[in-house]
Backbone as CSV, one residue per row, in Angstrom:
resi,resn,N_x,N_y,N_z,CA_x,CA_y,CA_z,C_x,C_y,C_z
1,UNK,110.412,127.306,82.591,111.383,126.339,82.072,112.241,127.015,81.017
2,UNK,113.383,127.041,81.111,114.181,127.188,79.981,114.137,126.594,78.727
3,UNK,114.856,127.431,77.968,114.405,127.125,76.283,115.234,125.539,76.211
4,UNK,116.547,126.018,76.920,117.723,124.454,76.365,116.749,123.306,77.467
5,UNK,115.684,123.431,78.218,115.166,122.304,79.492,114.397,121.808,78.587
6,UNK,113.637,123.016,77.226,112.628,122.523,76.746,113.089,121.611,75.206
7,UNK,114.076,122.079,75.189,114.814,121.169,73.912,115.256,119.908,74.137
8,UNK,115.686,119.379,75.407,115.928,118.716,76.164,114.999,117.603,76.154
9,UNK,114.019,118.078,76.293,112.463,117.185,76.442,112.331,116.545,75.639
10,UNK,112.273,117.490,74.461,111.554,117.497,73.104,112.247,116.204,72.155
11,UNK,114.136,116.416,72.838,114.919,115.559,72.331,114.545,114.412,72.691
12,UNK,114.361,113.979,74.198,113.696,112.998,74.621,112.566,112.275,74.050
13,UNK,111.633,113.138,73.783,110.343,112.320,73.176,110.905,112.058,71.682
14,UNK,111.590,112.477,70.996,112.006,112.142,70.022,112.926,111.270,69.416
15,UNK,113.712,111.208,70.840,114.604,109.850,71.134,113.512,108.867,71.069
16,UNK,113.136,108.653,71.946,111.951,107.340,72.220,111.165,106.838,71.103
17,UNK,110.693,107.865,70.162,109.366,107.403,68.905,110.868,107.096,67.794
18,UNK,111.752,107.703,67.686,112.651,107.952,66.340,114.429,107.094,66.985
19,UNK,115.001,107.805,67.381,116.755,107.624,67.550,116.665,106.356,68.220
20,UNK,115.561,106.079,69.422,115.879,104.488,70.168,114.695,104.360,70.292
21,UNK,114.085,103.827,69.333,112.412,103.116,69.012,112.583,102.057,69.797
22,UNK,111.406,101.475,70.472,111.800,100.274,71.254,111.895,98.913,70.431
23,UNK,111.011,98.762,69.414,110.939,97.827,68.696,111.680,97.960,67.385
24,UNK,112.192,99.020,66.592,112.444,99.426,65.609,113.684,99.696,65.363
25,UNK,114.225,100.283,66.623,115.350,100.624,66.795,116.597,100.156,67.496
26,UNK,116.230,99.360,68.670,116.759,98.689,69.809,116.157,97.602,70.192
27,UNK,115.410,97.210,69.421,114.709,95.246,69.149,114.596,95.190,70.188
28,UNK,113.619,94.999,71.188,113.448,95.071,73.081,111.996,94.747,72.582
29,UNK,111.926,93.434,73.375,110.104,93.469,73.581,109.630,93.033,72.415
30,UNK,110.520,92.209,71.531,109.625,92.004,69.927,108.879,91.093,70.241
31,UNK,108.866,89.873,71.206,107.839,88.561,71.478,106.322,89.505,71.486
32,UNK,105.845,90.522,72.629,104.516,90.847,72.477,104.106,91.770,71.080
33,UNK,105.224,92.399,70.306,105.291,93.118,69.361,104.789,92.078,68.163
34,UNK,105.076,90.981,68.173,104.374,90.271,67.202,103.262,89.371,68.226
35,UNK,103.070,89.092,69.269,101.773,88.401,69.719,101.001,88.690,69.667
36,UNK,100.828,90.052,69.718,99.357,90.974,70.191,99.077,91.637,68.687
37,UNK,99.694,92.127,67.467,99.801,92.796,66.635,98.898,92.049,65.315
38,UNK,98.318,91.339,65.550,97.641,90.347,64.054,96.254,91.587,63.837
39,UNK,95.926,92.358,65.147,94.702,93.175,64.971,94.946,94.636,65.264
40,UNK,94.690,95.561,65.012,95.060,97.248,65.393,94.435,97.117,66.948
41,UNK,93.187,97.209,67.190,92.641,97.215,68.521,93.870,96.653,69.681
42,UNK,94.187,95.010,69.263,95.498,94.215,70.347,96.450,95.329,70.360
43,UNK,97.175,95.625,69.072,98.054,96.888,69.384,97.965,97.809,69.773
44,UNK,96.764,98.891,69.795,96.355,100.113,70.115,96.405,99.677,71.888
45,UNK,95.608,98.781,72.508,95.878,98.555,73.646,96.854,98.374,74.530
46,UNK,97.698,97.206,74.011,99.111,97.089,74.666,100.068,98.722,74.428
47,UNK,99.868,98.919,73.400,100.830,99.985,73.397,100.239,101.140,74.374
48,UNK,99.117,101.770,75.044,98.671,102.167,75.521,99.096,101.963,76.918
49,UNK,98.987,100.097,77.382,98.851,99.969,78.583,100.735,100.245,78.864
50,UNK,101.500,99.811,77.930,103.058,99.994,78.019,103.945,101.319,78.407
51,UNK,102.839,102.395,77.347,103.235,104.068,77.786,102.734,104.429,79.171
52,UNK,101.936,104.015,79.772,101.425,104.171,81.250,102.400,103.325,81.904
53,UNK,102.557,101.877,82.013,103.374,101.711,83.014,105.173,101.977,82.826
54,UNK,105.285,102.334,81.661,106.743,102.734,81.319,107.024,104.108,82.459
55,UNK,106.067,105.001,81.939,105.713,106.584,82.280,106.386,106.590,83.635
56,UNK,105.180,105.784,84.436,105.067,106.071,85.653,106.207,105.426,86.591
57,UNK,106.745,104.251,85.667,107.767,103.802,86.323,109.044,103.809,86.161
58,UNK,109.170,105.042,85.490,109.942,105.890,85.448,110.475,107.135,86.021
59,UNK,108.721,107.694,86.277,108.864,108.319,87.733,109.383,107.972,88.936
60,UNK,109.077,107.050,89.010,108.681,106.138,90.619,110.045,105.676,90.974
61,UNK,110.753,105.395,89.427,112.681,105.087,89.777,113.365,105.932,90.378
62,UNK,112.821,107.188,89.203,113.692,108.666,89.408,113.717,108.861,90.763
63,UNK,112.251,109.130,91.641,112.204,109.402,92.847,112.886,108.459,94.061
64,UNK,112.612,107.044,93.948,113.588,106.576,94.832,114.834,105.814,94.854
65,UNK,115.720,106.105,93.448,116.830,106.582,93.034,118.584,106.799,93.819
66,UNK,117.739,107.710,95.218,118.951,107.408,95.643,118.557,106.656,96.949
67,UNK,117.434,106.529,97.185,117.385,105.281,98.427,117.690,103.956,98.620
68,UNK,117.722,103.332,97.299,117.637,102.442,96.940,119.244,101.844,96.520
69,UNK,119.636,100.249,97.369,120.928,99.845,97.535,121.253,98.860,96.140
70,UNK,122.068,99.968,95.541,122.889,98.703,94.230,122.716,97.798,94.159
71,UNK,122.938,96.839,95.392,122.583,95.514,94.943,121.297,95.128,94.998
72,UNK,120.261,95.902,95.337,118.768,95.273,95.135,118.197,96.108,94.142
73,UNK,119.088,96.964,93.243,118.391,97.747,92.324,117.679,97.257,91.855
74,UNK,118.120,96.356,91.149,116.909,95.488,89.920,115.372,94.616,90.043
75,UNK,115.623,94.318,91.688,114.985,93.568,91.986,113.722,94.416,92.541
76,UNK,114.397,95.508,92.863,113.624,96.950,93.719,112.581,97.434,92.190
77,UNK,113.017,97.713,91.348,112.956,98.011,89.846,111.335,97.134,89.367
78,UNK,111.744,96.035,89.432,110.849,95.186,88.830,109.622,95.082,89.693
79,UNK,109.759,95.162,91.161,108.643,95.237,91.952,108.144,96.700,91.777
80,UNK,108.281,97.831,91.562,107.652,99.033,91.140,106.804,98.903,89.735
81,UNK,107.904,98.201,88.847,107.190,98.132,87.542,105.809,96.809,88.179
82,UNK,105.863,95.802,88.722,104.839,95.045,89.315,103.935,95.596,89.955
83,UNK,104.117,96.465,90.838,103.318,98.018,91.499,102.096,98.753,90.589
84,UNK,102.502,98.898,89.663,101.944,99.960,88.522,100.788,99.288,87.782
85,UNK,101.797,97.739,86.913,101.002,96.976,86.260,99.918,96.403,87.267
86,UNK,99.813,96.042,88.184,98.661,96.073,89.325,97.613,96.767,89.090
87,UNK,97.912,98.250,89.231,97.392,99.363,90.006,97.168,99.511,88.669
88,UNK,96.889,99.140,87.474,95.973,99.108,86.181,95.307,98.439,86.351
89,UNK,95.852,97.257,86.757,94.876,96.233,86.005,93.612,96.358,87.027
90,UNK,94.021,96.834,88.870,92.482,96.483,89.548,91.810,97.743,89.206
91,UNK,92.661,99.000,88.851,91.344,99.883,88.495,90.815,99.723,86.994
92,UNK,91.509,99.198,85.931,90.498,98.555,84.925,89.343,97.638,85.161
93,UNK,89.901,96.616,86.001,88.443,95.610,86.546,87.387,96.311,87.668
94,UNK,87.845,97.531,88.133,86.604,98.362,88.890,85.639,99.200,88.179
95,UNK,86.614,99.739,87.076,85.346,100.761,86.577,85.687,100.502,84.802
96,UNK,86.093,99.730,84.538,86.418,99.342,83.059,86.221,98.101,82.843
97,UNK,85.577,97.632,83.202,85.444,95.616,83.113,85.498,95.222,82.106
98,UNK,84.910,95.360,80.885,84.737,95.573,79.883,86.308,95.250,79.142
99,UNK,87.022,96.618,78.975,88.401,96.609,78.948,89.169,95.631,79.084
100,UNK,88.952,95.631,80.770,89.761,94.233,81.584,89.539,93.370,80.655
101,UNK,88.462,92.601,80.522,88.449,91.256,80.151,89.539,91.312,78.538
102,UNK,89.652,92.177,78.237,90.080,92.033,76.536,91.881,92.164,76.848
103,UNK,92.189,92.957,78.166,93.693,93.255,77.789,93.914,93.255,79.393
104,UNK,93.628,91.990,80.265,93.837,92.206,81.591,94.868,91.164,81.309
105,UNK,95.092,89.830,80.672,95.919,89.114,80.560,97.231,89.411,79.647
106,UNK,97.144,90.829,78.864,97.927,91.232,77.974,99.393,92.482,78.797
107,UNK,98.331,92.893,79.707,98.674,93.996,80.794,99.645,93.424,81.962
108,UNK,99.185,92.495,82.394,99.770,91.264,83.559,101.397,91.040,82.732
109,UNK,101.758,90.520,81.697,102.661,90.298,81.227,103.845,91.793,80.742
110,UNK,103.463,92.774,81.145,103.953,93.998,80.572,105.441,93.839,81.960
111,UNK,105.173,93.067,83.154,106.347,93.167,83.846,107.280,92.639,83.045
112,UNK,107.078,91.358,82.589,108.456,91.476,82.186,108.684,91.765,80.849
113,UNK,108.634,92.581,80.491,108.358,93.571,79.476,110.586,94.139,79.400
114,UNK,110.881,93.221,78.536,112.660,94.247,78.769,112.541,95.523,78.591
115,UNK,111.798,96.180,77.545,112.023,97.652,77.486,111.661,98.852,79.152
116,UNK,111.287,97.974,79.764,110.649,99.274,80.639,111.967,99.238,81.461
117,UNK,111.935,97.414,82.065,113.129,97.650,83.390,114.505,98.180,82.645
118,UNK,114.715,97.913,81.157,116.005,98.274,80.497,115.913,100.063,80.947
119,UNK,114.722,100.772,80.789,114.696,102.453,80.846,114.917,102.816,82.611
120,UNK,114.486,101.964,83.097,114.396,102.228,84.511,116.069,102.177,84.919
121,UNK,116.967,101.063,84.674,118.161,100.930,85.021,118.797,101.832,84.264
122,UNK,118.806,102.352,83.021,119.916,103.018,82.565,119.658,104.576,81.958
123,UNK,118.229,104.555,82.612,117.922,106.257,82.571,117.207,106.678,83.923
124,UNK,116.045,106.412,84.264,115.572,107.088,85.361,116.535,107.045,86.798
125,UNK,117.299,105.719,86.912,117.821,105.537,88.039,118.730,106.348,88.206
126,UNK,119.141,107.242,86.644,120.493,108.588,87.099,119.900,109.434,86.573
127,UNK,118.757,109.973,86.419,118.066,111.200,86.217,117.317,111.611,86.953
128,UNK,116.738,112.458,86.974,115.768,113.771,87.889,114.755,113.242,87.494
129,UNK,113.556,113.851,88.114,112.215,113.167,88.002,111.683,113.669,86.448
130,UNK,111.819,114.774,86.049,111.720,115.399,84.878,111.833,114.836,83.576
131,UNK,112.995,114.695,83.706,113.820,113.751,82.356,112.926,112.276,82.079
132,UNK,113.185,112.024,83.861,113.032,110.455,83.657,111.266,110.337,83.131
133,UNK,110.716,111.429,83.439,109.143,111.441,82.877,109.274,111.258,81.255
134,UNK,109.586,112.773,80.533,109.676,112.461,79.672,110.482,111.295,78.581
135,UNK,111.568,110.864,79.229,112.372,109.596,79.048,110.812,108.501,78.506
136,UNK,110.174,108.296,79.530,108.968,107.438,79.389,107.986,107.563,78.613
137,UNK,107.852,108.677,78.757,106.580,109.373,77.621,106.949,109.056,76.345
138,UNK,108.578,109.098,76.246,109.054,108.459,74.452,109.114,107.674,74.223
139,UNK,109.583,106.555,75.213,109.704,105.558,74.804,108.361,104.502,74.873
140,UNK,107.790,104.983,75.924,105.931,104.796,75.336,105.482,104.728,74.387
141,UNK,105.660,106.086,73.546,104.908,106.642,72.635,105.693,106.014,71.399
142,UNK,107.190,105.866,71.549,107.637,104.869,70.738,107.140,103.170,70.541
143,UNK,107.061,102.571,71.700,105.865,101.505,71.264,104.537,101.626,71.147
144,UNK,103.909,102.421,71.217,102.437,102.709,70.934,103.129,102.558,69.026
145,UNK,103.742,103.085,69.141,103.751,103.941,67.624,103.943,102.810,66.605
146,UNK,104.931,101.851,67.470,105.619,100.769,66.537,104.776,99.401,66.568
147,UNK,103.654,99.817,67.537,102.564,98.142,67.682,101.436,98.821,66.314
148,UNK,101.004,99.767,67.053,100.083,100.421,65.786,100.410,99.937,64.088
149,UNK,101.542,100.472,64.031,101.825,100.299,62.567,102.074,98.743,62.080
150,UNK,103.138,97.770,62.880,102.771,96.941,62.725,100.992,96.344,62.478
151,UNK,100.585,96.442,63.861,99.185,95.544,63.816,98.165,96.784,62.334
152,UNK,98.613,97.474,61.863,97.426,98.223,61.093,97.851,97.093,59.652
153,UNK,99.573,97.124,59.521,99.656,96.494,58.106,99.802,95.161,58.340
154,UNK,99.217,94.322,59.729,99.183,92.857,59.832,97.284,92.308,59.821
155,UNK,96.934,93.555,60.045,95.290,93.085,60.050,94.629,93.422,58.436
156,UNK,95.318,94.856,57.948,95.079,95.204,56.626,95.081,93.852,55.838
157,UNK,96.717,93.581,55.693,96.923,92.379,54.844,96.705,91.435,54.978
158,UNK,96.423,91.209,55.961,96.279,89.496,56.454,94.712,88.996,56.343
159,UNK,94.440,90.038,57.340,92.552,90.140,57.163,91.663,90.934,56.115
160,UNK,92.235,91.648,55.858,91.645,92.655,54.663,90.866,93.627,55.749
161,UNK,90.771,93.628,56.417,89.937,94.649,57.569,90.506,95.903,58.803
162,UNK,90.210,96.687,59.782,90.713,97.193,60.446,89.670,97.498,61.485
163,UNK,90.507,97.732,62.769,89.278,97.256,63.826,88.277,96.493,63.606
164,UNK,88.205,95.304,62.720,87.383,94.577,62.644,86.377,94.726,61.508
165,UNK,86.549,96.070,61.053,85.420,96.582,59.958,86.262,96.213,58.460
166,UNK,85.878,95.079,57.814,85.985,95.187,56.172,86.439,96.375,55.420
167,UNK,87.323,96.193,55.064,88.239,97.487,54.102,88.293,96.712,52.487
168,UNK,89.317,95.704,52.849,89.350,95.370,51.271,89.426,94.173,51.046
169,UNK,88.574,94.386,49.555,87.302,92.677,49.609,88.496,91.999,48.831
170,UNK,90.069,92.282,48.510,90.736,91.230,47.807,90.820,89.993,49.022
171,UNK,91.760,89.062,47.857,91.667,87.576,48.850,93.121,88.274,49.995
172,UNK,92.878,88.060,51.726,93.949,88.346,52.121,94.939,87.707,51.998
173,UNK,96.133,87.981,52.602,97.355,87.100,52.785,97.925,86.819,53.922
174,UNK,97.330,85.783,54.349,96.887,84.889,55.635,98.329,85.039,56.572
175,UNK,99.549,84.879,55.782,101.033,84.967,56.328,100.918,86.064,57.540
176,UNK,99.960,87.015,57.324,100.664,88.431,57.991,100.262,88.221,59.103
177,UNK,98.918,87.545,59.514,98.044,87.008,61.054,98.934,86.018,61.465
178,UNK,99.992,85.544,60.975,100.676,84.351,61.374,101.565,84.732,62.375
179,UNK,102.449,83.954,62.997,103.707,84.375,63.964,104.605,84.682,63.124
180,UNK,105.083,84.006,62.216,106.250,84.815,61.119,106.244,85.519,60.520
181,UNK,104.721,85.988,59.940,104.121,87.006,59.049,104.564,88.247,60.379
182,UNK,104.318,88.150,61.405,104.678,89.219,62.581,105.962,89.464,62.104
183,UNK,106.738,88.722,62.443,108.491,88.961,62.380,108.883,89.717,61.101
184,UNK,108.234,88.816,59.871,108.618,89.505,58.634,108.031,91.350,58.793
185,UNK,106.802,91.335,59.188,106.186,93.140,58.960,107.439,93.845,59.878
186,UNK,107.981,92.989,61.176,109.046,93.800,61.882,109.823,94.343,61.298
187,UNK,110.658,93.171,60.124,111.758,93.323,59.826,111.567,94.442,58.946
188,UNK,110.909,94.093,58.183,110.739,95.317,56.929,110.587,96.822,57.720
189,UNK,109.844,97.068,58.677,109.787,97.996,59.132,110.745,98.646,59.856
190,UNK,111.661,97.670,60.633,112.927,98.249,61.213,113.708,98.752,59.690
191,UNK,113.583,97.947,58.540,114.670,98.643,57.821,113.786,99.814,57.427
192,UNK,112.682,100.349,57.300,112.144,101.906,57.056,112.749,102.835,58.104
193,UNK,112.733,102.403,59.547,113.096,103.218,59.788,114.770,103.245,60.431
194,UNK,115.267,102.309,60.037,116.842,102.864,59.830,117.301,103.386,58.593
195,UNK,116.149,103.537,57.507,116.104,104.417,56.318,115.883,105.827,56.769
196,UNK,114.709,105.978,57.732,114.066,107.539,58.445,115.818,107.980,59.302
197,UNK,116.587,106.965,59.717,117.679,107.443,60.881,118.718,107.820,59.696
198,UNK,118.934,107.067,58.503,119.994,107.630,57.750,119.786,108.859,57.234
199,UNK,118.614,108.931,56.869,118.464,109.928,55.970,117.384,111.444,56.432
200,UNK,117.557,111.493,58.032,116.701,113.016,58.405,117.732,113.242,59.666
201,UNK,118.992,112.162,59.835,119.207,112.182,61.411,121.143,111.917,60.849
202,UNK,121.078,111.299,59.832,122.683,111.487,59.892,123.098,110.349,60.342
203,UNK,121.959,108.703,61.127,122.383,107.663,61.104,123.144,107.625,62.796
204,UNK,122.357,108.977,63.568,122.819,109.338,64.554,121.463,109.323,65.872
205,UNK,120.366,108.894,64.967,119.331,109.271,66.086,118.751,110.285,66.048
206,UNK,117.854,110.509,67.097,117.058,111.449,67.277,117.206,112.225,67.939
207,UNK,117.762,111.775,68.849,118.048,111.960,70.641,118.184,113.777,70.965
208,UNK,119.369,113.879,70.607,119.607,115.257,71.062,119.621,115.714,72.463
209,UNK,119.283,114.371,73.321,119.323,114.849,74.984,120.535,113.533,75.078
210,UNK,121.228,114.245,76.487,122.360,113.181,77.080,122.239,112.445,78.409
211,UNK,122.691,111.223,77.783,121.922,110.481,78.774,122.710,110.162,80.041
């Protein structure tokens, strides 16, 4: 691989966590971003199950890309992303049951998920299989990144705990487990990191790859 293929990438994954965060940056997907987020575990999961079916269905665009007729793009789109989220959830309930039961109803809802079909229509469907991988891998790893932090400072504060284990014995502040207490940790956090975009990026992103 070439050095500019590998900068390329790199820009990519860095687009996705930093320049076009899914939640942080380009507000996509905030309903499960505050549903699931009152506990680290809810977040650590969804964001997990999101970078897998983003990933792959991103691949799966790239590749049939040019077979596929304009006017059923979208519809073609959403049944792949339906494809994937499947093809988790029955091999979680075969050899992960366990799992299943905690994030099989959390996983099911990832179709209509705007951030994935938004990456599928306006990146994989005009990129190479390559790109459109790593395309996914960022913007994955960008909601992994942005449920985490939310749900760490919504269970911290709210519950005083993390994964469930007691951290700190003050009285919590019940707001943060709430549905608005969600919205508020968003907001504050989107403005950190359009603080991180002004001030390491020039207020320009991360990106460095063209889309």
């Amino acid at each position: 691989m070439s050095t500019a293929g590998k900068t390329s990438y790199v820009g990519l994954l860095k687009n996705g966590i930093f320049g076009e965060n899914p939640v942080f940056r380009i507000a996509l997907s905030l309903c499960p971003s505050v549903a699931v987020t009152n506990t680290l575990k809810g977040g650590l999961l969804m964001g997990i199950g999101v970078l897998c079916v983003q990933t792959l269905a991103n691949v799966s665009v790239s590749i049939v890309r040019n077979f596929v007729h304009q006017r059923i793009r979208l519809p073609a789109y959403i049944l792949i992303i339906g494809m994937w989220v499947t093809a988790i959830n029955l091999l979680l309930e075969a050899y992960a049951y366990s799992l299943y039961k905690q994030i099989g109803l959390y996983l099911q809802l990832i179709v209509a998920f705007a951030i994935i079909l938004s990456r599928a229509e306006l990146f994989a469907s005009k990129n190479k299989v390559m790109p459109s991988l790593f395309d996914g891998l960022g913007m994955g790893m960008g909601f992994l990144l942005a449920l985490l932090t939310i749900s760490f400072f919504r269970e911290l504060l709210g519950s005083g705990s993390l994964f469930g284990y007691s951290i700190v014995q003050t009285k919590p502040v019940l707001l943060f487990v709430l549905p608005a207490g969600g919205f508020f940790a968003v907001g504050l956090l989107m403005g950190f990191f359009n603080w991180i975009d002004m001030r390491f990026f020039g207020g320009h992103g991360a990106s460095g790859a063209s889309h």
